[in-house]
N, C-alpha and C positions, 0 to 999 in steps of 0.2 A: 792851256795856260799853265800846267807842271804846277796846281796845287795842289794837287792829291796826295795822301801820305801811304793810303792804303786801297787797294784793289778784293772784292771779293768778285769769284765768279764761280759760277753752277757749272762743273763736268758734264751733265746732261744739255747744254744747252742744244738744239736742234739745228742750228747754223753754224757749221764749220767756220766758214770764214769768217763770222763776229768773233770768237773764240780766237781765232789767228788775230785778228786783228788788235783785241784786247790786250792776248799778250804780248805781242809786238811792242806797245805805246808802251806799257808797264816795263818791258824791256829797255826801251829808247830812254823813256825819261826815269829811270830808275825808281819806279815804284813799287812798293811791297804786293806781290799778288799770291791772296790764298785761295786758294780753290777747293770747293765743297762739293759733294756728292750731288745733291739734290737740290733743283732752282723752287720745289715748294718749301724745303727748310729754310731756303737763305729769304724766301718773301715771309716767314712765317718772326725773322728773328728783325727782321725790318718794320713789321709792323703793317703787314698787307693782311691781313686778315679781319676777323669779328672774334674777338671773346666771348666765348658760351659763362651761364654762370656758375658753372663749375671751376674756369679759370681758363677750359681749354679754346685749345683756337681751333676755331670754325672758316669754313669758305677763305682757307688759305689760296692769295695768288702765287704762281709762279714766277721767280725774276731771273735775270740771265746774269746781270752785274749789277756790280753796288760801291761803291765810292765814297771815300771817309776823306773831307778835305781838312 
């Protein structure tokens, strides 16, 4: 649907060709794609976790993309 403004994806993600394929569409339909080292950082800044009461994040998930429309 080309609303996306922005593309995150995890370097480590474990499937090649979702990564090809990712980049590919962000290519086609001219979308911003930043790529991060690690897919438990990019779920940790998404909000896939638990906050301990420290503040820290707990039972962080992993994610492979993420999409800011």
């Amino acid at each position: 649907r080309r609303q996306a403004h922005l593309c995150v994806l995890a370097s480590n993600c474990d499937e090649p060709t979702y990564v090809k394929l990712v980049e590919a569409l962000c290519a086609e339909h001219q979308i911003n794609l930043i790529k991060v080292d690690d897919n438990k950082k990019l779920g940790e800044w998404v909000g896939l976790c638990k906050i301990d009461r420290e503040g820290k994040p707990r039972k962080v998930v992993g994610c492979s993309c993420v999409v800011v429309k």
